[in-house]
Each structure stands twice: as structure tokens, then as C-alpha cells.
TORZAZA-466443 format. One record per residue (C-alpha): x, y, z. Coordinates in steps of 0.05 Angstrom, whole numbers, plus 32768, in hexadecimal, padded with zeros to 4 digits. Example, Ala and Ser with C-alpha at 12.3 -4.5 7.8 and 13.67 -1.06 7.14 Angstrom:
% TORZAZA-466443
80F67FA6809C 81117FEB808F 
//
This chain:
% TORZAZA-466443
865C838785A8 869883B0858D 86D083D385BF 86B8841485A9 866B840385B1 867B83E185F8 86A6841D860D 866A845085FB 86378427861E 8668841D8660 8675846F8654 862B847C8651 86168453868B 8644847486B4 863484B886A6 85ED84A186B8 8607848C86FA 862984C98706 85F384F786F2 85C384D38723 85F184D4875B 85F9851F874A 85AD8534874C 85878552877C 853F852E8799 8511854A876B 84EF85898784 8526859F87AA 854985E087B2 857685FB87E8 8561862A8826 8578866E880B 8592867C8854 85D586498845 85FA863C8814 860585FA87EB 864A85D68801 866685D287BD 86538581879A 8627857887D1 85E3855287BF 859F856487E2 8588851887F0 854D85328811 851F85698811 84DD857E883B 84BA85BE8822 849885EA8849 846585CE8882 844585E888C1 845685C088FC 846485C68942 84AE85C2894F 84D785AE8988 852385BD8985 854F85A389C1 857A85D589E4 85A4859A8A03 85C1855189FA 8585852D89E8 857984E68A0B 854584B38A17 852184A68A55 84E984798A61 84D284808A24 84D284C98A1A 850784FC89FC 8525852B8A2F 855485638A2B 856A859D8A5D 854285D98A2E 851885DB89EE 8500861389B9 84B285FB89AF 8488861A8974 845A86188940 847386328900 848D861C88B7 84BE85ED88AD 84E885E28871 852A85AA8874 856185A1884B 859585668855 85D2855B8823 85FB85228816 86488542881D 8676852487E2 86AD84FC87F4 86E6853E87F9 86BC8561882D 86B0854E8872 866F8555889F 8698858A88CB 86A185AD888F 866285BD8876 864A85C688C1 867D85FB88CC 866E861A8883 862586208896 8632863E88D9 865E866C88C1 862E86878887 85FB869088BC 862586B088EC 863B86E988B4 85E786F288B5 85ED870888FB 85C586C28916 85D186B5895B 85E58674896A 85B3865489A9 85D0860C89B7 860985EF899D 862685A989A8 865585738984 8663852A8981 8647850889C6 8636854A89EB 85F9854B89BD 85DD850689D2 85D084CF89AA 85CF84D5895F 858D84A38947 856684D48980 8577850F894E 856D84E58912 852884C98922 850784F28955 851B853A894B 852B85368900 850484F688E7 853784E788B8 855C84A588BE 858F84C0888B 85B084E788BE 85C584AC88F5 860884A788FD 863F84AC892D 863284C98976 867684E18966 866D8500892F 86318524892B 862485768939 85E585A38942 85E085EC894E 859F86118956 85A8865F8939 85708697893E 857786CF8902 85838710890F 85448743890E 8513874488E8 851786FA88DE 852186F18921 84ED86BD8929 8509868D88FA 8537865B8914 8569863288E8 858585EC8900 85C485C688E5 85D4857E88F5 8613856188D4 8623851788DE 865584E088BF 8638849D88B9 8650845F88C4 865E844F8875 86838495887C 865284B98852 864D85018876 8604852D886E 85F285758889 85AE857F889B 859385C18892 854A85DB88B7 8523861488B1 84EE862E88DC 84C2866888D9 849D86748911 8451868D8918 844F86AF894D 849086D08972 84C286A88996 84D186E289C8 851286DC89F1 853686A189E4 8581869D8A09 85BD866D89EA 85D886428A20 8610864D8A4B 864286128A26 862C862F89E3 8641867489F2 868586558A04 868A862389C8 8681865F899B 86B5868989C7 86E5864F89BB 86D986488975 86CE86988955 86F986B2898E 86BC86E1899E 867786F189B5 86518728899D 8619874389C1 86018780899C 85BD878989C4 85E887888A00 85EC87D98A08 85D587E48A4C 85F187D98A95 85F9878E8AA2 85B887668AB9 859487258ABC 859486F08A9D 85CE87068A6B 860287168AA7 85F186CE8ACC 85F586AF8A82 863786CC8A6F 865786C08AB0 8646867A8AA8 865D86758A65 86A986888A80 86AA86628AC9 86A186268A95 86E786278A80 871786508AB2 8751864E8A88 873486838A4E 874586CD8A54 871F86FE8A37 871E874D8A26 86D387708A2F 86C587A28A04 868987CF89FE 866A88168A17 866587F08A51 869987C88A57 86AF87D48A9B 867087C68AB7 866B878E8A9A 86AA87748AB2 86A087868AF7 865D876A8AF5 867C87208AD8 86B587218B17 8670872D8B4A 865786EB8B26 869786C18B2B 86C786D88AF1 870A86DE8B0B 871C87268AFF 876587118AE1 874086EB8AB0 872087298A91 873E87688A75 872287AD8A55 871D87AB8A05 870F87E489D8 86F287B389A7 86B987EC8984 867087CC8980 863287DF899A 862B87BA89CF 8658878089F9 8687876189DC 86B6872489F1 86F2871189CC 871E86CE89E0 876186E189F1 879086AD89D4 
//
């Protein structure tokens, strides 16, 4: 075989490679809900399916047996997934962060929240709450956050689940569930409140119009008393009460000042 015929065979074989490696499953197509990290690769794809869903609203474990967690979201609805294979320039955290961020701009409110070994271990997320081996990695590096979207789709959930495996390959899972019947109330927990304090530098709670009450007030006040080195400004047409109501539940009052942040209802911003 000539140079020239060698070289065009070695060319075209490796534009096969790269085309493969480049393609999507077949079938597949992302959640309209988040966007596509850019060269990302869906590697697999589940369409739409009714089944009953458990998500965990806590480090997941194994006990005897059986899967246990401090709280859960349980329903019946339809489920559509999503997971991507992240090229080489773009890290797990990255596409995690992208995705949260996108849904955050939609006004989703973020229910649990946890990273590296506060969510457990990672072949528990893998196998039993995602069923897809692809996604074992790292207890280290692995995240999940459980969102609701904002009303009218406000019985639709969305899960994320980024991980880095041990070969250093890095994959977002994406999760969407529609509910069938109405998930009513359904409260974040207290360390995701403060994880998302820590990380946007505020929580926004626009239903949040009237005088302070249960469980919000007990849920908040948590949320702070976790980490007693964060001040914060409350703002709000109620913002007073509100602040007076957090020192009756524990918040150091010197910890807390008056904002005149404008929103409809509270709002807490981190004071750096």
C-alpha cells in the first residue's frame, strides 16, 4: 500500500473513531429543562415510563439488607433520565453546578442537597436509586440535588447526580419526574437550605409573605444554628418579625440584621 493510500485509510479510520465517540445512544435527546454541557455525549437514555419512585432526602446507607435514609419523596409518576459522558476539559462539578444553576434561574427549589461522602456511598446511588452502573465512582466525588419546579410544574421533580470515576471519566446524570397525582408540601432540609446559603449567598422564599409560623420558622432557624459563624441581613414586608421570631428559636440576634432587599416575601442574604 502507498504513503498516500495508508495515510487516507489511517485518516478515515480515525474520523470513524471520532465520530462514534461523538454520537449520542440512538434515540436520545436531552430533557428540555437543562441544557447540554457543551461536547458532552448522552451515553444513556430512558424515555418516558410510569414507575413508582423513591428519591432519598439524606445520606443513603445499607442496613441489614435494606436501603435507609433520614427522609424520602415517594410517587408514582413518569420518569424520563438522561446521563452524559463529560469530555475530558470539563469536570463533573462543572456540569453539576451548570445544571443547578439553569434550574435555579427556572425558579426550582432546591429540596436536599449533598456532596462527596455526606451523600453516602456512591454504588448505593449507582445501583439502587439510579440502576445505572455507569455512574459508580468516587464517594468523594459524587453530588445529588433534588429540585421541585416552580408552579405550574410544580409536581415535577428533576434530579442531578454528577460523579468522577475511577478511570477519571466524569458523567452528569439528569432525572425527570412527573408526578400523577400532587406531591403537596414538600420542605428542603435544614443543611440544604444552608449549603445553598453558602454557595448563592441567598435564600429566597417568595411564598413566605405572612407573619412567621411552623414549620418554615423551626426550618430556617435550624438552617443558621448549623453554622454560627454566618451573618445575615432579613429582608421582606416582614422582616422584623421574622427576625425576632429566629432569635425566640436560637439565632443570636447579633448574627442577624434588617435588609431592604425588595421581594415578595423573606428573603436571606449571606453577609460576607
Amino acid at each position: 500500500m502507498s504513503l498516500t493510500k495508508r495515510s487516507l485509510s489511517l485518516l478515515a479510520l480515525c474520523s470513524i473513531s471520532c465520530f462514534s465517540f461523538a454520537a449520542d445512544v440512538p434515540g436520545s435527546q436531552d430533557l428540555q429543562i437543562v441544557p447540554r454541557l457543551a461536547d458532552a455525549q448522552i451515553v444513556d437514555y430512558r424515555p418516558a415510563v410510569e414507575l413508582e419512585r423513591i428519591y432519598p432526602l439524606g445520606s443513603i446507607r445499607k442496613i441489614s439488607g435494606q436501603l435507609r435514609f433520614d427522609g424520602q419523596v415517594t410517587a408514582r409518576g413518569q420518569t424520563t433520565s438522561v446521563t452524559y459522558e463529560l469530555p475530558p476539559e470539563h469536570s463533573a462539578t462543572e456540569a453539576f453546578t451548570a445544571a443547578r444553576q439553569a434550574l435555579q434561574k427556572q425558579d426550582a427549589e432546591l429540596l436536599f442537597w449533598c456532596q462527596a461522602r455526606d451523600c453516602g456511598e456512591s454504588s448505593l446511588w449507582a445501583n439502587e436509586v439510579f440502576g445505572n452502573a455507569k455512574l459508580y465512582g468516587s464517594d468523594e466525588q459524587q453530588a445529588y440535588l433534588l429540585l421541585r419546579l416552580a408552579a405550574p410544574r410544580d409536581n415535577t421533580l428533576v434530579a442531578l447526580y454528577s460523579i468522577t470515576r475511577g478511570n477519571r471519566k466524569a458523567y452528569l446524570h439528569v432525572e425527570q419526574f412527573e408526578a400523577n397525582a400532587p406531591l403537596g408540601e414538600l420542605l428542603p432540609t435544614s443543611a440544604t437550605l444552608l449549603r445553598q446559603l453558602k454557595s448563592t449567598g441567598e435564600l429566597d422564599f417568595p411564598d413566605r409573605v405572612d407573619e412567621p409560623g411552623e414549620p418554615w420558622l423551626r426550618l430556617i432557624s435550624r438552617s443558621l444554628n448549623l453554622d454560627t459563624t454566618l451573618r445575615v441581613t432579613v429582608s421582606g414586608p416582614k422582616a422584623e418579625a421574622w427576625r425576632q421570631a429566629l432569635i425566640n428559636q436560637g439565632v443570636r440576634a447579633a448574627r442577624m440584621e434588617t435588609g431592604n432587599l425588595e421581594g415578595a416575601g423573606l428573603r436571606i442574604h449571606l453577609l460576607r
